[in-house]
N, C-alpha and C positions, 0 to 999 in steps of 0.2 A: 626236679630236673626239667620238669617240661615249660618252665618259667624261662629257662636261656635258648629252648625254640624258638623258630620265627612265628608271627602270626597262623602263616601258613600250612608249618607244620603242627604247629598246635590243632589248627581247626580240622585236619585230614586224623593225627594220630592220638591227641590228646586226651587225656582222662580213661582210657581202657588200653592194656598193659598184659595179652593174652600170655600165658602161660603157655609149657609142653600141651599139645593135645586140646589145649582151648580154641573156643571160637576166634576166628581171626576179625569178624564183626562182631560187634558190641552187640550181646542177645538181650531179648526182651527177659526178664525176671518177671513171670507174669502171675505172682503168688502171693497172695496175702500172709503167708507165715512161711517159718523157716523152722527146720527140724532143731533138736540138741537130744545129747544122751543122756545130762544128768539136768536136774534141779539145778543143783550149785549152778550149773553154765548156764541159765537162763536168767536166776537170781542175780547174777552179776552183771550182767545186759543190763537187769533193768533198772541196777544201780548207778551205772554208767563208771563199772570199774572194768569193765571189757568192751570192746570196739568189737562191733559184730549187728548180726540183720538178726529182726525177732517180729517185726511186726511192719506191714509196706507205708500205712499214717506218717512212721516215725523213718525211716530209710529203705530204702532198696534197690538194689546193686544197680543195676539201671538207670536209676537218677541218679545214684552218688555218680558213678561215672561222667556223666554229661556236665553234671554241677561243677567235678574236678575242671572238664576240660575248658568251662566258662571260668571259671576261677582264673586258670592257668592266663586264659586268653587277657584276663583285668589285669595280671600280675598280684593276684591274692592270695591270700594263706589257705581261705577255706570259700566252699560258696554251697548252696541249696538252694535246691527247686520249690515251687509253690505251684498252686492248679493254675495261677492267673498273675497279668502284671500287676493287678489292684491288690494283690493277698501280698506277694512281693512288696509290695511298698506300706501297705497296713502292719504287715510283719516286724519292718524295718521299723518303724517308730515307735510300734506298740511291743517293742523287745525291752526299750528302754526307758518307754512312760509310761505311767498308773495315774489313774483317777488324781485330780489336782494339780498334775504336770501342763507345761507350756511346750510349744515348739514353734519353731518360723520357717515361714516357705515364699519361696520363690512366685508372686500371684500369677505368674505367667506358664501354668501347668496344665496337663490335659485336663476336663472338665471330669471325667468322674474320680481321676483323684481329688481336684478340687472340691469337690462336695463330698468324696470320704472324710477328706481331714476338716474341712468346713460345718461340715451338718451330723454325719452319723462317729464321727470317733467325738465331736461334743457333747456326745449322749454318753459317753463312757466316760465323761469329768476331764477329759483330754484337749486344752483349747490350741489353738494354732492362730497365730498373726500373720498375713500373708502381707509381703512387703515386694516392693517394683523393685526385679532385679538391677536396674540399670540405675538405683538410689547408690549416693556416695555409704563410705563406710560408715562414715558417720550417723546418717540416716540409720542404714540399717542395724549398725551397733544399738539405736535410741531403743530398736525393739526388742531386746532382751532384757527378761525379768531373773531374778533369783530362782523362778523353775524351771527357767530353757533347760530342754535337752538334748535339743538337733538343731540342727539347720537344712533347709531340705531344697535343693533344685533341678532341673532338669536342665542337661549337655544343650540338648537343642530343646524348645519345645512343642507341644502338640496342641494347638497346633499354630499359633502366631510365631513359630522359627525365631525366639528370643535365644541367642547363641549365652550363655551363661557363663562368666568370667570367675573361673574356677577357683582360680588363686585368689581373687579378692574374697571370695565366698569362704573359701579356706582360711586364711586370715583370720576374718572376722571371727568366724567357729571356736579356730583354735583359742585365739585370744579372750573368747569367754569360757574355755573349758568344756568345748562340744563338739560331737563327731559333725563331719558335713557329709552327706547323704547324697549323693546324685543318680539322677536316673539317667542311664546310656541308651535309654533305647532307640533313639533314631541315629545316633553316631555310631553306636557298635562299637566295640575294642579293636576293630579295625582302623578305626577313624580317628578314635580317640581312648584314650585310657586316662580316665579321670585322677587315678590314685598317682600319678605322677605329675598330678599337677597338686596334691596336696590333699583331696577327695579321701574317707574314710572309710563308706562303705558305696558300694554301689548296687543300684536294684536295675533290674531287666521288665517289661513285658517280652519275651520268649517269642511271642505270639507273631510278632513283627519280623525284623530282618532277618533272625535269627533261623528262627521256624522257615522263613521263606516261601511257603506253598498256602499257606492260609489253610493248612490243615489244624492244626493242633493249639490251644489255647493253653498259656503258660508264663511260669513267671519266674525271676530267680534274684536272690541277695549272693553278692561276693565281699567280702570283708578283708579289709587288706591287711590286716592287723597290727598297723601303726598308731594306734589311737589308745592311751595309755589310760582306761578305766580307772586304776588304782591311782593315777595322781589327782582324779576328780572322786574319791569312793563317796565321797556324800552325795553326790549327783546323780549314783548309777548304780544304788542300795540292790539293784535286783543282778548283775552282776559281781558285786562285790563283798554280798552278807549274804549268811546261809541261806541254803533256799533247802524251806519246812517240806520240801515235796520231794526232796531227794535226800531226809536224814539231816540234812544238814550243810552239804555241798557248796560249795561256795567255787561260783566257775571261774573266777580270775586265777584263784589259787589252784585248782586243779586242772585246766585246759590252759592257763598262760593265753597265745598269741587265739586260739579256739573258742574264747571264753562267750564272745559273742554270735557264733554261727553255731555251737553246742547249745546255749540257750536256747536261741530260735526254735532250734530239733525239737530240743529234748523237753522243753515247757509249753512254748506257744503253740507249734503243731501237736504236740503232743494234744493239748487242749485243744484248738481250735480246728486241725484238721483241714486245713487247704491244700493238698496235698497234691503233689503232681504224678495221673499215671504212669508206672510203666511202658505202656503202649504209647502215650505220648511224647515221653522223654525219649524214646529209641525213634521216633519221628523228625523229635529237636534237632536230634545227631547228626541225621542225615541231613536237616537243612544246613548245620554248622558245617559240613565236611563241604559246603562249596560260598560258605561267608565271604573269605577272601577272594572268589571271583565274582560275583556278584553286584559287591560293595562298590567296586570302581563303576561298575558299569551302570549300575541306578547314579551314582552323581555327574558319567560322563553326560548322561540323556539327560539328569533336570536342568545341567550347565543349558544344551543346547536348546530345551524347551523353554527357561526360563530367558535367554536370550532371543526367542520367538516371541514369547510374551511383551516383553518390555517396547520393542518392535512395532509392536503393533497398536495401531491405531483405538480400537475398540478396547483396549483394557486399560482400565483407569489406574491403576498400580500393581506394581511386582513384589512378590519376598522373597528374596533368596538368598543368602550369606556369599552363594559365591558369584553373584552381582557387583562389579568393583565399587559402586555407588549405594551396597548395601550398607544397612546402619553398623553391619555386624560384621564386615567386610574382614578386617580387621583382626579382628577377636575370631573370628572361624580361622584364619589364616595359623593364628598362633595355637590355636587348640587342635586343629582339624586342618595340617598345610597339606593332607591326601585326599581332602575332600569331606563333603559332611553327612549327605545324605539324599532322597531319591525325592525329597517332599517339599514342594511351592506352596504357597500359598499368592492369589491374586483375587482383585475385586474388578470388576465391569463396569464400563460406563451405561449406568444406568439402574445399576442398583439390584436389588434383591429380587425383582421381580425376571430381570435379566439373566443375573445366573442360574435359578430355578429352568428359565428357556433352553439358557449352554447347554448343564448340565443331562438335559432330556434327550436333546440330538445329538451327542456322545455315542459312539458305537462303538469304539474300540475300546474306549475306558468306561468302565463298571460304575455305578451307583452300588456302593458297596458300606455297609457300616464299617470299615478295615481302611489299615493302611498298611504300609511298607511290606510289599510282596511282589512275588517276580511279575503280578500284570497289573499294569496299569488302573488304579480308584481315582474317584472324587468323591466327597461329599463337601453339602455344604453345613458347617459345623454349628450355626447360628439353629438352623432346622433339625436337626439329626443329632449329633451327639452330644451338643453344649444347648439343648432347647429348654434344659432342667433351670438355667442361669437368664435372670433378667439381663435385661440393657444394660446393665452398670455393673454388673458384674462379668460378664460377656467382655465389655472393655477392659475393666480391671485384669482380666485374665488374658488378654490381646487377642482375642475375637469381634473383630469388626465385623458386624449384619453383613454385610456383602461380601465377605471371603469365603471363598470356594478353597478347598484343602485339594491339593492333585498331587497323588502318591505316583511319580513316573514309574513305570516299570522297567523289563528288561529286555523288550521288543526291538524291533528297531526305533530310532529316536523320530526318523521322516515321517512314520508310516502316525506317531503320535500327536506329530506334530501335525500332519494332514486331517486327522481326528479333529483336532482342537478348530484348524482353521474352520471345515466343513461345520460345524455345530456356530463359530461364532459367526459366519454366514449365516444361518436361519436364526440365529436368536436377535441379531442386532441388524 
């Protein structure tokens, strides 16, 4: 039911559903186990023939909650929390590839998931080809092999602001027999809802708009459950043939539209354990419960910051989608016509040694490893969080040496913008 809510009310009421005598806020479940009276009810748990809490690794009541009301918010079947966005999106790939599997990704994605799926899921026989979003279909069709098994991009990206053309991404996916994978996290289900434009699953960092206070680190998958496993079953052997770890179990046949966010639980976490607190998922809530106010107001401010920017004489380029002379102008308009999100990216005349100056005389915005939160960051991504990636990969990934990332917040827009002016006065 809470799928024919508004955004709105989803973000205030969704995913917790108090009972006579219940909490009217969503409580903390701050318990690693759960009681039962027999054997038999606990044996059936962990066969996964009863729906029920036994262990907080594998669920508990407080993240399912919150995961429901993210779900709810993508228009998904089912969704789950992770400790972090990187587990979120490891999860997502490694649900439905083993050692000798391929996948392709979008090169224009945040740098540590680039060098997850680049360097460390390599070590596990797992390879990925990282192709330029903005390549024809054809291009990017050339790079699937007989063991693709995803397609994987980001709504906007983190941080070169590549706006991602869903439907062509969809497309290509389907027509090799693959889920398409996007990450929403700087558009938010506010902004955009990927799985209506054709998107499969989609993965969250938590940690960003969602969270909103830059308290809580977290990550989340929502599956839409349009994507039909059993018409591909030689491609997706680990949803589709038994699985020696549950007897026998085979989750297409026993969870239907579930098959794929029941694995994730009840295998990968189960195994691998990135798990999202308690304590933090009831923190998530509360950032969610004011998403849709928020949301407008981080892209009313980077509209008018980003419009200071361009303005001005001292900055040698703008990025921002809703810049009408942006490259992505366009393409934000169709995916995102309420706006896209709170994050610029621009470079200085004068280069890297320049915005290292900006960045210092900054007093109202943070030199902060973080972005998308209610105050106002920069960082510069070339130094800070993409420093792991040479030159050529830096570009490859649409990180230009001289872009500064500036997360607007939810201040006022003057007072940010008089930040920005006073700092490029002493740098330039």
């Amino acid at each position: 039911m809470e799928n024919k809510f508004h955004p709105e009310t989803i973000c205030i009421q969704g995913g917790w559903n108090p009972q006579k005598g219940e909490p009217r806020v969503l409580p903390i479940y701050q318990s690693t186990t759960f009681k039962y009276e027999t054997s038999e009810q606990m044996a059936r748990l962990f066969d996964l023939e009863d729906n029920g809490y036994f262990y907080t690794r594998l669920q508990n009541p407080t993240c399912d909650a919150v995961a429901a009301k993210i779900a709810a918010l993508e228009g998904g079947v089912a969704g789950m929390l992770t400790s972090s966005g990187q587990a979120a999106n490891f999860y997502a790939i490694f649900n439905i590839c083993s050692a000798g599997d391929h996948f392709i990704s979008s090169s224009t994605i945040y740098g540590g998931t680039f060098n997850l799926f680049g360097v460390t899921m390599k070590k596990l026989g797992i390879e990925v080809t990282f192709i330029d979003p903005d390549a024809s279909e054809k291009e990017i069709s050339a790079a699937f092999k007989p063991n693709t098994k995803a397609l994987f991009g980001e709504t906007i990206s983190n941080p070169g602001l590549t706006v991602l053309d869903i439907e062509k991404f969809a497309r290509i996916a389907h027509n090799h027999g693959v889920p398409l994978i996007v990450d929403n996290t700087f558009a938010t289900p506010i902004n955009c809802r990927p799985f209506e434009w054709g998107a499969d699953i989609v993965t969250h960092s938590t940690t960003k708009y969602m969270d909103g206070h830059a308290t809580s680190v977290g990550g989340a998958i929502v599956d839409s459950g349009n994507f039909d496993w059993n018409a591909h079953a030689s491609k997706f052997p680990g949803l589709t043939e038994p699985d020696d770890s549950y007897h026998g179990l085979t989750y297409t046949k026993k969870f239907g539209k579930l098959a794929f966010i029941t694995k994730a639980t009840a295998q990968v976490m189960r195994d691998l354990g990135s798990s999202q607190s308690p304590q933090n998922a009831f923190l998530l809530n509360l950032g969610l419960e004011t998403l849709h106010l928020r949301m407008p107001r981080h892209c009313e401010n980077a509209q008018k910051v980003a419009e200071y920017l361009q303005s001005n004489p001292k900055v040698a380029w703008v990025n921002y989608c809703g810049l009408e002379n942006n490259k992505y102008y366009t393409l934000a308009k169709k995916y995102m016509p309420n706006g896209s999100c709170g994050v610029i990216s621009f470079g200085l005349k004068g280069g890297r040694d320049i915005a290292i100056r900006f960045m210092d005389n900054l007093k109202l915005a943070s030199i902060v490893t973080h972005v998308a939160d209610a105050r106002t960051s920069v960082l510069h991504p070339a130094s800070h969080t993409h420093r792991q990636l040479s030159d050529e990969q830096l570009i490859e990934a649409g990180v230009a040496p001289d872009l500064i990332r500036f997360s607007v917040g939810i201040e006022n827009a003057d007072d940010i913008i008089a930040d920005i002016k006073q700092a490029l006065d002493k740098a330039i």
